[in-house]
N, C-alpha and C positions, 0 to 999 in steps of 0.2 A: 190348475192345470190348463193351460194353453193348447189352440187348435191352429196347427199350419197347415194352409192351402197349399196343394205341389202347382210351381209355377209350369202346366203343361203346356205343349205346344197344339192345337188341334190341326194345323196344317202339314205337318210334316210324319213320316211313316216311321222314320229312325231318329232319334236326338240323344243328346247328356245334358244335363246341367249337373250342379253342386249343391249344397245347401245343409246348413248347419241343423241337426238332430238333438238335442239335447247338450249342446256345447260342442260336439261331434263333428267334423265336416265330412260327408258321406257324396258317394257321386254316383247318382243315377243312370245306367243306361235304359230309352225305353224305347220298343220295337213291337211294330204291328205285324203279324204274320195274317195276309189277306187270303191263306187258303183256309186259314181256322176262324178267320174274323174276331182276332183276338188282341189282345196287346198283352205284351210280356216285360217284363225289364230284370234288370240286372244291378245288386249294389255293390259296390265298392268304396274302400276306403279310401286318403286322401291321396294316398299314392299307386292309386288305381288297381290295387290287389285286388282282384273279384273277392267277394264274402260268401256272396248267394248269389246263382242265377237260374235264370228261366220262372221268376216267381209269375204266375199268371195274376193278370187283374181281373178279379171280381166283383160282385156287387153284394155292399154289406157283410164283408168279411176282414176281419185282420187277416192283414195279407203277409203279416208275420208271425200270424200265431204257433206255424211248427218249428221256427228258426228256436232252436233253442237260446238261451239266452245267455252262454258264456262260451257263444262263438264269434262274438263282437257286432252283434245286431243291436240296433238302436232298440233303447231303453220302452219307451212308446208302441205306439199301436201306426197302421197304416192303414187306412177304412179308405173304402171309396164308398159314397154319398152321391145317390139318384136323383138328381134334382128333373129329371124329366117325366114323360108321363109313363112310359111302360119300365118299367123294373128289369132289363136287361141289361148284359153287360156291355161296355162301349164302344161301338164303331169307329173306326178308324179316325173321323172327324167331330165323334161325341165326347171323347176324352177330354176335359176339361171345359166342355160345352154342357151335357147335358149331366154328365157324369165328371165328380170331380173327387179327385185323391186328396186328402185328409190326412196328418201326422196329429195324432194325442199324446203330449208330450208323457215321456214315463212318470212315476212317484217318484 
């Protein structure tokens, strides 16, 4: 079982990229709401059909654990991993700095 790093952006408050899940190519929206001090995003398929959104980023959770699983969510897990010192979740410029998202590839 393989571990992908999400290639996050820490400078910017709204972005996309893509990136292939399990053979799957799935497309990321991720967005910071600075009144909740939060980042959230959004997945979609390769031709941009939303699947799931508003999923919030936390710390040390599958952040897909209530997606059921034959709604076409990726087969894997999506953990974000605290690499800094306090255990909160990530600041607008801690995303991918102190705090980084994680795919474990499914069975």
């Amino acid at each position: 079982m393989a571990i992908l790093q999400f290639p996050t952006i820490r400078d910017l408050a709204h972005y996309t990229f893509e990136l292939s899940l399990d053979g799957v190519v799935f497309r990321l929206k991720f967005k910071y709401n600075s009144r909740e001090e939060a980042w959230y995003f959004n997945v979609s398929d390769a031709n941009n059909v939303i699947l799931r959104a508003g999923l919030k980023v936390v710390n040390e959770w599958d952040l897909l654990r209530l997606w059921a699983a034959r709604t076409g969510r990726p087969l894997g897990e999506i953990v974000t991993v605290n690499l800094g010192d306090v255990p909160a979740p990530p600041t607008l410029n801690q995303l991918g700095e102190d705090v980084v998202l994680t795919y474990n590839e499914g069975a």
